[in-house]
Structure formats: C-alpha cells, structure tokens
Backbone as numpy.savetxt, mean C-alpha at the origin, in Angstrom:
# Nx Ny Nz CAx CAy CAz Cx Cy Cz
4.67 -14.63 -12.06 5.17 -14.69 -10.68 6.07 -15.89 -10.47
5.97 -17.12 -10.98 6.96 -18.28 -11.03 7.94 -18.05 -11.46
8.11 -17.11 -12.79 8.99 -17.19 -13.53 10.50 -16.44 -12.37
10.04 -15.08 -11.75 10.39 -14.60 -10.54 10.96 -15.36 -9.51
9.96 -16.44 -9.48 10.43 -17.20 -8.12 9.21 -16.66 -6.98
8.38 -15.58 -7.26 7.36 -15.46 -6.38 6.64 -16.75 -6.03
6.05 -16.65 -4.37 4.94 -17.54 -4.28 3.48 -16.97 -4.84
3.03 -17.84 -5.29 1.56 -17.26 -6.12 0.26 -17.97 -5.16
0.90 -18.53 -3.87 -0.37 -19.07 -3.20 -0.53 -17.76 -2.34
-2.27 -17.54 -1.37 -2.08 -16.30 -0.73 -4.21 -16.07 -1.02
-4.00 -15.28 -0.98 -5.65 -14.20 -0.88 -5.51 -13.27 -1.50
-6.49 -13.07 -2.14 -6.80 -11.24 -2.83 -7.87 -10.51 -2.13
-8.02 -9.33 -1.78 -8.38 -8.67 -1.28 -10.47 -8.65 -1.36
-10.65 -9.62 -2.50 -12.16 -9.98 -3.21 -12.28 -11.33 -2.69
-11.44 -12.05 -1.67 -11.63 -13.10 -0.85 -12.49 -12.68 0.42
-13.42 -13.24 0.63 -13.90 -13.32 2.07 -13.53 -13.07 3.06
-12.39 -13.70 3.90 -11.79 -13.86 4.66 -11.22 -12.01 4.68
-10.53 -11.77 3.51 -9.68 -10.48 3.92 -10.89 -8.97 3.68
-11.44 -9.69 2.68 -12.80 -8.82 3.25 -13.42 -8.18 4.22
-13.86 -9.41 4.84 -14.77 -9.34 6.57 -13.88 -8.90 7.28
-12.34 -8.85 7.16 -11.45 -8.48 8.36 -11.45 -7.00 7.94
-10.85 -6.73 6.83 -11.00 -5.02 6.48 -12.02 -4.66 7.28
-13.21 -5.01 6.62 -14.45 -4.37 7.30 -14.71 -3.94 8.76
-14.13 -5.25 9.66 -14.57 -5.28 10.99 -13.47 -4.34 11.38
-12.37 -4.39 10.65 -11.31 -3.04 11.62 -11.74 -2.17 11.03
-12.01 -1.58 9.89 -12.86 0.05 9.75 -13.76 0.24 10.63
-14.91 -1.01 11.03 -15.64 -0.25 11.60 -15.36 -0.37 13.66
-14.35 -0.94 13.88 -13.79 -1.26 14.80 -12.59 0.13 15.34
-12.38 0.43 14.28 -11.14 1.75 14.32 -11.59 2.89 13.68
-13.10 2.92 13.35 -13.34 4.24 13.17 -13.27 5.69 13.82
-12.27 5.86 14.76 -12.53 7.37 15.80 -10.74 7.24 15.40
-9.91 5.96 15.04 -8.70 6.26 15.50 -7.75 6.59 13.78
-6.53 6.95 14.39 -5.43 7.23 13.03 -5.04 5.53 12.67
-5.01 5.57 11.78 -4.53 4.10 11.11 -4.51 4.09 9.73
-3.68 3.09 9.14 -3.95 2.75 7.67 -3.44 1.38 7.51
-3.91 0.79 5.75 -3.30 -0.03 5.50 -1.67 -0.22 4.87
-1.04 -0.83 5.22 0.46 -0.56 4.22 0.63 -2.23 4.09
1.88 -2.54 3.58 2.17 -3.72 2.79 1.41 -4.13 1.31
1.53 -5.83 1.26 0.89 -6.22 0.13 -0.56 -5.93 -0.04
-1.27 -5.97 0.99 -3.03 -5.51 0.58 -2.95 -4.30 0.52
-1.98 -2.57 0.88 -2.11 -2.12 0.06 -2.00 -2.03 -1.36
-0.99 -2.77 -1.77 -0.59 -2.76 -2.53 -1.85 -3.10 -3.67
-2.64 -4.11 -3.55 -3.83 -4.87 -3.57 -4.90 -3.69 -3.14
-5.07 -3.07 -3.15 -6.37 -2.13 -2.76 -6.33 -0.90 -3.91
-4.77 -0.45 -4.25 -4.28 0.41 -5.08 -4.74 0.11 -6.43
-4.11 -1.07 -6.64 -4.03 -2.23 -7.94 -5.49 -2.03 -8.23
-6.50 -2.99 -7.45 -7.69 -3.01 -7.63 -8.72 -1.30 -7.88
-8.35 0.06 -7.08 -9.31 0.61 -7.34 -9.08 1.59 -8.85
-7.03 1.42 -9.12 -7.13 1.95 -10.37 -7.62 1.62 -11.43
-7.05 -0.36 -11.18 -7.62 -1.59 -12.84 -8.95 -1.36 -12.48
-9.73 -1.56 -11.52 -11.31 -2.11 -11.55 -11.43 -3.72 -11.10
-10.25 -4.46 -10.69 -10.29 -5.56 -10.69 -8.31 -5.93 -10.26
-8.81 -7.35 -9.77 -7.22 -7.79 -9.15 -6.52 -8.07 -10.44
-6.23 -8.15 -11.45 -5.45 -8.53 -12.39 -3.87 -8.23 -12.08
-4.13 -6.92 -11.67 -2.28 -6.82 -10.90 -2.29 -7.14 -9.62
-2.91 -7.95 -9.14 -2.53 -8.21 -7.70 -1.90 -9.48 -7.16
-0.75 -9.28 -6.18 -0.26 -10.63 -5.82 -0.92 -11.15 -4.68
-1.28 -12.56 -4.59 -1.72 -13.04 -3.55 -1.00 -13.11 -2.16
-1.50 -12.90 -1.29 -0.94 -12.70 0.15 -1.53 -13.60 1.12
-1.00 -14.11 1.99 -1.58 -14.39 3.69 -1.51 -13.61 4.74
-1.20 -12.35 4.61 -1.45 -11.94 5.68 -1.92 -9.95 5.32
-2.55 -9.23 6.56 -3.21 -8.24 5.88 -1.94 -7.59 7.62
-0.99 -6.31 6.71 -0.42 -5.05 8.01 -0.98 -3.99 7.86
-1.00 -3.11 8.77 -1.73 -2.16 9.55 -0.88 -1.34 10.55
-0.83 -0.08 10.49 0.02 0.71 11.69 -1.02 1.27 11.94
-1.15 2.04 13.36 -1.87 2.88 13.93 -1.74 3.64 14.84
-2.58 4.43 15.61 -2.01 5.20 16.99 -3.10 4.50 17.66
-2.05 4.10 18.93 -3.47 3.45 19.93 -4.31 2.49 19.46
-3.75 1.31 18.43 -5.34 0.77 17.81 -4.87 -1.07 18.73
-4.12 -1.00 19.67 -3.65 -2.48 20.14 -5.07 -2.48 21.15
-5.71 -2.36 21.48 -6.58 -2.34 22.84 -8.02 -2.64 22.00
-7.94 -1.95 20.98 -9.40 -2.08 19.69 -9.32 -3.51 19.35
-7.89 -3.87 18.79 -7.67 -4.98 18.23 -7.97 -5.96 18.79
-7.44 -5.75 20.19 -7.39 -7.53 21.20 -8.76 -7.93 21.17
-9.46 -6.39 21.79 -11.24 -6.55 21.87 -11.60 -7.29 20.88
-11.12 -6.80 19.50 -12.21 -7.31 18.42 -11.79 -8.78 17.86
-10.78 -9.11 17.85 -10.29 -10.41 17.60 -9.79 -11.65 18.46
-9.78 -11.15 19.79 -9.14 -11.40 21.27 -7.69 -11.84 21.10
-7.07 -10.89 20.46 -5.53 -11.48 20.82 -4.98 -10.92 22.20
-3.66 -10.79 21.62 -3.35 -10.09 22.96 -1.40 -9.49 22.26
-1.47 -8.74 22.42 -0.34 -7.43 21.88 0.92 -8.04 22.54
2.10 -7.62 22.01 3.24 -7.81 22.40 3.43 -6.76 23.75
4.16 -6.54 24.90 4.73 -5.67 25.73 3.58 -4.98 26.27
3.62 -3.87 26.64 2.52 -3.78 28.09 2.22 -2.52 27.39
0.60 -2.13 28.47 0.09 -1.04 28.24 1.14 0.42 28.26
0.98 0.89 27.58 1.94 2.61 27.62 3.43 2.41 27.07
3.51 1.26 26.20 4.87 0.92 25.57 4.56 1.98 24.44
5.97 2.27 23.78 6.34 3.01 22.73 5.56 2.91 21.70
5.63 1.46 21.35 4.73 0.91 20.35 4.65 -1.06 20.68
3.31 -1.59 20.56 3.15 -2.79 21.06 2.62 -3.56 19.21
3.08 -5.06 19.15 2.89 -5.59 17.63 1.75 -6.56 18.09
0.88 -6.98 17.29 -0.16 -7.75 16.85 0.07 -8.45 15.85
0.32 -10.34 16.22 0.72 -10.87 15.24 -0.21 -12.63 15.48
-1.48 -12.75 14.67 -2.42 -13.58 15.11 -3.13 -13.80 13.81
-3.55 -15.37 13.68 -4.29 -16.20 12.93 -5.61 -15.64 12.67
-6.14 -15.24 11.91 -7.63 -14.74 11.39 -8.53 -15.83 10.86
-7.73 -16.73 9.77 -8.41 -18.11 9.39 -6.80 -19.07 9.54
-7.50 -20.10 9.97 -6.34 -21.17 9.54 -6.77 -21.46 8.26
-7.76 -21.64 7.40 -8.35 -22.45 6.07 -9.13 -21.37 5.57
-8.70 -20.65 4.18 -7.62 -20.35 3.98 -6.59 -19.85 5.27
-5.26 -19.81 5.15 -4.75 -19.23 6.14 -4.44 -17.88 5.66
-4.73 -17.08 7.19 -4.88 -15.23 6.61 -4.75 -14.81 8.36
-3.39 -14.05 8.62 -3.04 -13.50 9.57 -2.80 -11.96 9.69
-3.10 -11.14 11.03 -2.62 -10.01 10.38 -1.63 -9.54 11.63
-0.82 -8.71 10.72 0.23 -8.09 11.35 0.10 -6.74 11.92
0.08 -6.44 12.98 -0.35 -4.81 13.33 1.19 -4.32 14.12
1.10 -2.42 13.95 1.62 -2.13 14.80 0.96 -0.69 15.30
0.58 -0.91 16.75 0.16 0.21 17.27 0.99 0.89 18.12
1.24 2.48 17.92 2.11 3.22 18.47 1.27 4.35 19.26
2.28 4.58 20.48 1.88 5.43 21.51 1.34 6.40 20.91
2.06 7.44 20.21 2.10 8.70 19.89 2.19 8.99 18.58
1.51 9.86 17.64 1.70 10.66 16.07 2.83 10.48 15.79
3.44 10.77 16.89 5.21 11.80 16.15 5.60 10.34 14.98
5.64 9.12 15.56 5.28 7.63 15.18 5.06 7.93 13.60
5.56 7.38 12.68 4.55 7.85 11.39 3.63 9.13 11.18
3.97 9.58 11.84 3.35 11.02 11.77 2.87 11.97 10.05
4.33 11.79 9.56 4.12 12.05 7.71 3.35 11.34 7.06
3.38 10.19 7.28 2.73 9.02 6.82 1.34 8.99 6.81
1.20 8.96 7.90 -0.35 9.49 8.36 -0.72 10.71 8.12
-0.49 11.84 7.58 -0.77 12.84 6.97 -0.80 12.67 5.73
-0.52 12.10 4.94 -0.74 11.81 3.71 -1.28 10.41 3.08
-1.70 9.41 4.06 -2.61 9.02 3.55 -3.68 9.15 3.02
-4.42 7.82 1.85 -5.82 8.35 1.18 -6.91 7.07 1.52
-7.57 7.82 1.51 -9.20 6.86 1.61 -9.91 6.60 0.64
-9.55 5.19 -0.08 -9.88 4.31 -0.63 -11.76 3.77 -0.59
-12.72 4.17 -1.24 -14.00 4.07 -1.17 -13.77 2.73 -1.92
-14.07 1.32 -1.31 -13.78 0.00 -1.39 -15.40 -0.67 -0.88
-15.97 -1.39 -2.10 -17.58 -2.02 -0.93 -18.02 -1.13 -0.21
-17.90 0.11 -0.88 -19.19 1.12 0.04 -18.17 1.68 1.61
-17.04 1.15 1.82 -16.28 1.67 3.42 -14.87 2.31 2.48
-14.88 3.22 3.76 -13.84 4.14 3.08 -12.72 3.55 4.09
-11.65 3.40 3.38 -10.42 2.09 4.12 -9.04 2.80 3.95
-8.70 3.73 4.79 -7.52 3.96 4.89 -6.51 3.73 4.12
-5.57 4.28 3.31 -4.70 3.58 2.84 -2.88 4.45 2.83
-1.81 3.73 2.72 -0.75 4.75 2.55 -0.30 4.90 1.49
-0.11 6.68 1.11 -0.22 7.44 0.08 0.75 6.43 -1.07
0.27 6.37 -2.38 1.15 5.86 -3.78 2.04 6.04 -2.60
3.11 7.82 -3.04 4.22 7.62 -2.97 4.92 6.86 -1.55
4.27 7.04 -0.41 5.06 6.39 0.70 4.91 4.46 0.25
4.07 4.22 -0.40 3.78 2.62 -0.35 4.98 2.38 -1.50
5.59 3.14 -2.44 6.52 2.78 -3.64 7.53 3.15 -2.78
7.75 4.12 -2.10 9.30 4.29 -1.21 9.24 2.91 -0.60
8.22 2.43 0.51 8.24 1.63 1.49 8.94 -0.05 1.18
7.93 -0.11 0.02 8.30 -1.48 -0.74 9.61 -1.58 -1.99
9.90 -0.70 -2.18 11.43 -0.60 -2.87 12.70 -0.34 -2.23
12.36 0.13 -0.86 13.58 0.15 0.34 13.82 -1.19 1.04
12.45 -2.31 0.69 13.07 -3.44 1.29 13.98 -4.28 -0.04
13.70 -4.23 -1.20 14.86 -4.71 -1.89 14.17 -6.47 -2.22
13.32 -7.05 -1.67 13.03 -8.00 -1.82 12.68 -8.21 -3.57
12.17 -9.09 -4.21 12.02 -9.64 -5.39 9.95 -9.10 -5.63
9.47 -9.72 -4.21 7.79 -9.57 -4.13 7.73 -8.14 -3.85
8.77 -7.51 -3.59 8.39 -6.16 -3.14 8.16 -4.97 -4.80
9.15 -5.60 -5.02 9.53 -4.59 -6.61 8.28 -5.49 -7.54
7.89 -6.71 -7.24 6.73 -7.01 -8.32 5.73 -6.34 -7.96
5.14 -5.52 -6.29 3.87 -5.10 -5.91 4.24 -3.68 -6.58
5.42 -3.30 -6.74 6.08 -1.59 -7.30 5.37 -1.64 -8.53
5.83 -2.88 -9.07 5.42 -3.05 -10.74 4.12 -3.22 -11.08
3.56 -4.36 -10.45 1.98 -4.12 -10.71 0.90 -2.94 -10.00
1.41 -1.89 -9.61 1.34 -0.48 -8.84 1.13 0.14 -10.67
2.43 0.45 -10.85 2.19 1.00 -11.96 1.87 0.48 -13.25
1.76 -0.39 -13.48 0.55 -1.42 -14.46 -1.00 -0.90 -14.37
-1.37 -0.78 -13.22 -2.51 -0.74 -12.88 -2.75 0.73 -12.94
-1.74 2.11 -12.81 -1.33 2.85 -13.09 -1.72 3.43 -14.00
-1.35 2.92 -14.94 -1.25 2.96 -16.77 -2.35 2.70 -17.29
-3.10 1.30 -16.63 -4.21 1.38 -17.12 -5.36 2.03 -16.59
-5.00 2.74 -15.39 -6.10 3.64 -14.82 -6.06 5.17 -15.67
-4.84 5.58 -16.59 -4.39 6.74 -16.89 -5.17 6.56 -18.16
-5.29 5.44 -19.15 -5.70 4.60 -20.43 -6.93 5.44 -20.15
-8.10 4.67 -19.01 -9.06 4.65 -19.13 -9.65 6.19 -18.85
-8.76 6.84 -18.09 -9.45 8.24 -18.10 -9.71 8.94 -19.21
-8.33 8.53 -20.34 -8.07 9.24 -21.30 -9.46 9.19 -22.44
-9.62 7.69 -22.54 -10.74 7.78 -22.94 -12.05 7.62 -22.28
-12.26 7.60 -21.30 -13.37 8.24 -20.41 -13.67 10.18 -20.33
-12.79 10.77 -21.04 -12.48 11.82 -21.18 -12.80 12.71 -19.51
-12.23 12.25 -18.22 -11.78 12.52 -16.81 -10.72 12.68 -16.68
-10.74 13.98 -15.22 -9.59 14.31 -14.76 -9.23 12.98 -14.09
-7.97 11.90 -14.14 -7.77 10.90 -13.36 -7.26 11.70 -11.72
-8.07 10.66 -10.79 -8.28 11.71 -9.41 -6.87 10.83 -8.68
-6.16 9.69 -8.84 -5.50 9.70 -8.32 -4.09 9.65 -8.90
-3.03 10.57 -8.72 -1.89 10.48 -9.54 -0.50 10.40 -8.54
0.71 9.47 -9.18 1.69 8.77 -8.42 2.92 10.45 -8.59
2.45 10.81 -7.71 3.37 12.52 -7.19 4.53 12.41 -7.22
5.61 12.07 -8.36 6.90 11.52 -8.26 7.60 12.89 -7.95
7.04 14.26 -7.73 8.14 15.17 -7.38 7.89 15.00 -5.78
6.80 14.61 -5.38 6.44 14.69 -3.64 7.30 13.37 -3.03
7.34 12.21 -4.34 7.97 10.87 -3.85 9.47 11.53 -3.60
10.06 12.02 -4.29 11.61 12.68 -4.14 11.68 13.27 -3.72
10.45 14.51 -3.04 10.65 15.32 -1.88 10.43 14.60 -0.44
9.90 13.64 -0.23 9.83 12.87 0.89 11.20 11.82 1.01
11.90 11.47 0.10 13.16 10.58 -0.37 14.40 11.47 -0.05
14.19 13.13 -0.15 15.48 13.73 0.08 15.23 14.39 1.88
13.93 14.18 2.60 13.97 14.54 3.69 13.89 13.72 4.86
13.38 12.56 4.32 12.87 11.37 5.43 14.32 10.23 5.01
14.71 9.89 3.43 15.07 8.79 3.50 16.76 8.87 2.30
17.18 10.05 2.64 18.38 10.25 1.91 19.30 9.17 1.38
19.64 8.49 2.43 20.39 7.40 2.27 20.03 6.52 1.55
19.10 6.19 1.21 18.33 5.09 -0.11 17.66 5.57 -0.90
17.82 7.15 -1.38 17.40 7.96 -2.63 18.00 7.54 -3.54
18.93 7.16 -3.46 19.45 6.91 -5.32 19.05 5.67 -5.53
18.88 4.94 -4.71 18.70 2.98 -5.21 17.16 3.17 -5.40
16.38 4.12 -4.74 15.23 3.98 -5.08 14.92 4.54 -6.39
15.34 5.71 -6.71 14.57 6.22 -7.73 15.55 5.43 -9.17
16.58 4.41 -8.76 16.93 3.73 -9.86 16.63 2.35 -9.78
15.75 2.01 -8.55 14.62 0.88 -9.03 13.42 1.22 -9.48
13.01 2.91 -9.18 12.08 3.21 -10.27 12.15 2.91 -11.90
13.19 3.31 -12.11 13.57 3.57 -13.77 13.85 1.96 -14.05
14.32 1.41 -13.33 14.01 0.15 -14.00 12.82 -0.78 -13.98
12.14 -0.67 -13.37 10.82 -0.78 -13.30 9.81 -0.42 -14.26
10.12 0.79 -14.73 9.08 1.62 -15.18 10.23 1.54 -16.86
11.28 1.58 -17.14 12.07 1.64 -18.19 12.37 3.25 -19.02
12.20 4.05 -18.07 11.91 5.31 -18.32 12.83 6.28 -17.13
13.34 7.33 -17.57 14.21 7.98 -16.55 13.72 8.64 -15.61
13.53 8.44 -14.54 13.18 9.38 -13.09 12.30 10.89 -13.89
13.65 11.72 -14.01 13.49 13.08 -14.49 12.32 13.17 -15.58
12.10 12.55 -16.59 11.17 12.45 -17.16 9.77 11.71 -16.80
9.99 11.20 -16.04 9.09 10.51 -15.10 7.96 11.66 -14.43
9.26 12.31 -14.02 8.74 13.25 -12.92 7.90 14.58 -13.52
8.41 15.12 -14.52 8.07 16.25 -15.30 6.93 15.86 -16.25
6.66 14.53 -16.12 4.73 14.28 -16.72 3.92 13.52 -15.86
4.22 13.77 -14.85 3.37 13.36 -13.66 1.75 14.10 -13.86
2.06 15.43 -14.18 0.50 15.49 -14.59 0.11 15.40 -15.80
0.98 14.93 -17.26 0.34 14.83 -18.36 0.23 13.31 -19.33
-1.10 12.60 -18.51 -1.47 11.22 -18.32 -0.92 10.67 -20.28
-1.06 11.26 -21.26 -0.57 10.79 -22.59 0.95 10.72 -22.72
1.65 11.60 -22.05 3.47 11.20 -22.04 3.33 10.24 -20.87
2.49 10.38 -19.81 3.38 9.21 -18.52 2.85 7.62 -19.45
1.81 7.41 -19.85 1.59 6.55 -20.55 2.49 5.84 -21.40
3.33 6.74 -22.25 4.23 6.43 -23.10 5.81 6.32 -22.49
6.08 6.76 -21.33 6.89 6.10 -20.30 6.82 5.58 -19.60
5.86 4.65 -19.08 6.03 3.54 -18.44 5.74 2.39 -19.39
6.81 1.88 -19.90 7.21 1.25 -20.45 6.96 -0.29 -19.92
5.92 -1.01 -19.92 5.51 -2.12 -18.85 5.47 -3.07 -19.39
C-alpha cells in the first residue's frame, strides 16, 4: 500500500469499534432496505471469501445507503441528518469514535426508485452470527472503478485476490463456491445503467486482473480457468 502511495492507517472490519457499529445498525435497521457499499464493503467481501483481512485496506470511516434509514440513525447515534424531513434524500456524516477515529457516512433516500437495482441485488453476508447487507460483487467493482481513484482500484484488486483464493479453496474443499463475481451480469448492468464508463471499466478490469474481459467472462463459472486468469 506505500509503495502505491495508499494510506495504510484506518480500521478493519475485526476492530471493535466497526464491529459494534455494524451490529447496532443491523439490529437498528432491521425492517428497512439498506446496505453496505464503499471500503468496508469492500472489507466484508475480502474477509468472508479469504477467511480473514489479509486483503483488506484499512479505513476510517464505515458508508451505507438506504430507504428511510435517516430517522433510525439520529435515534441510534443522536446525530442529526442534513436537510429536512421528506427531502429527496438527507446525508449522515458523524464521529462514532474519536480514538481510534471511525465515522460513518450515510445516505438515506425517500423512495426505491433511489438505488432501486442496487438494492435488488444485493447479498447478505452471514458475518459474527448477523446477516449484514451488502452490495452485490458486481455493483461494488463497477462502483469503485468508476471513481478512478488509486485506493479504489487497490479495494478492485484485493476483491479479486481474495477471489482466487476463495475459488483455490473450494477447489480443494471439493464445493460448489456459493459466491461468484457475474462478469456477464457486471457488463449487463455496465451497458444499461452506466454506458458511458463501460469501456474504462472493463479495461481497468483487465488490467487488474491481467487477463482479457472476454475470457474473463466466459469462465465465470469454471473456478480452474478463472484461477489461471487472474493473474494477481
């Protein structure tokens, strides 16, 4: 991560602090639509494919979208939301610990239509016994390779690290691996939602991964060739 220029100070998701907060919004937002996205997904992914943070970058702060979850939030943490009751969408942006420091970023929106795809294809992550929302592989690899940043394409990369070695271990665990990165669903969501940054994405895939899209895509379900193309 130095070598990058990443910052390597931050929290992993097996810290306390980001722990107890997961927890208290699952069980705080259990009736409502929500998930996790950003770096602690990224960090939740990492961790339930490896078994452990080894691909994970450290973070300070834990984001969250939802429908309706600004009114849950204030209650449970007492902040208080950007813009007024019945806005479009209102942000949550507040200190959790100063020591370590760990803030989280929310955004709660009026209505589905809002992330609507997104939230249909999220998965639930069985994490410490709570099942924790999360957004799907492919929307979290679109999401974080459309911002272009340096930390964004390292959370892409240690995504599929963790990937590889989740594909390893099935192989010889002799299991169907239950969660797999849907690169024809990632390019079917890329040619309907996000046209305009389809080609930069799926050619920060291939460099990432050192392997061509198309072939990428056509062993998505056969874990001994994707193995031997992602090239890590």
């Amino acid at each position: 991560m130095k070598k990058m220029g990443i910052r390597a100070r931050g929290l992993l998701i097996t810290s306390t602090v980001v722990r107890d907060s997961l927890e208290k919004i699952v069980k705080a937002l259990r009736d409502k639509v929500w998930m996790v996205v950003g770096n602690i997904a990224s960090q939740l992914w990492a961790y339930t494919m490896a078994g452990n943070c080894i691909y994970c970058r450290p973070t300070d702060n834990l984001n969250i979208v939802g429908i309706g979850i600004d009114h849950d939030l204030e209650m449970l943490f007492g902040a208080v939301a950007e813009g007024f009751i019945g806005d479009q969408v209102r942000r949550l942006n507040f200190l959790v610990s100063h020591s370590p420091k760990f803030r989280i970023d929310a955004e709660s929106y009026a209505r589905k239509r809002y992330y609507m795809s997104e939230f249909d294809r999220r998965v639930f992550l069985n994490i410490w016994n709570i099942e924790i929302p999360v957004t799907s592989l492919e929307d979290h690899i679109i999401a974080k390779l459309s911002m272009g940043r340096k930390k964004d394409f390292l959370d892409v990369r240690n995504v599929f690290l963790a990937y590889k070695r989740y594909l390893r271990s099935s192989i010889i665990m002799n299991t169907h691996p239950r969660y797999i990165i849907r690169l024809s669903l990632l390019k079917e969501i890329l040619d309907s939602e996000y046209s305009e940054i389809a080609e930069d994405v799926i050619l920060a895939i291939e460099n990432i991964t050192g392997s061509s899209f198309i072939k990428l895509r056509e062993a998505e379900n056969r874990p001994r060739v994707m193995i031997e193309l992602l090239k890590l």
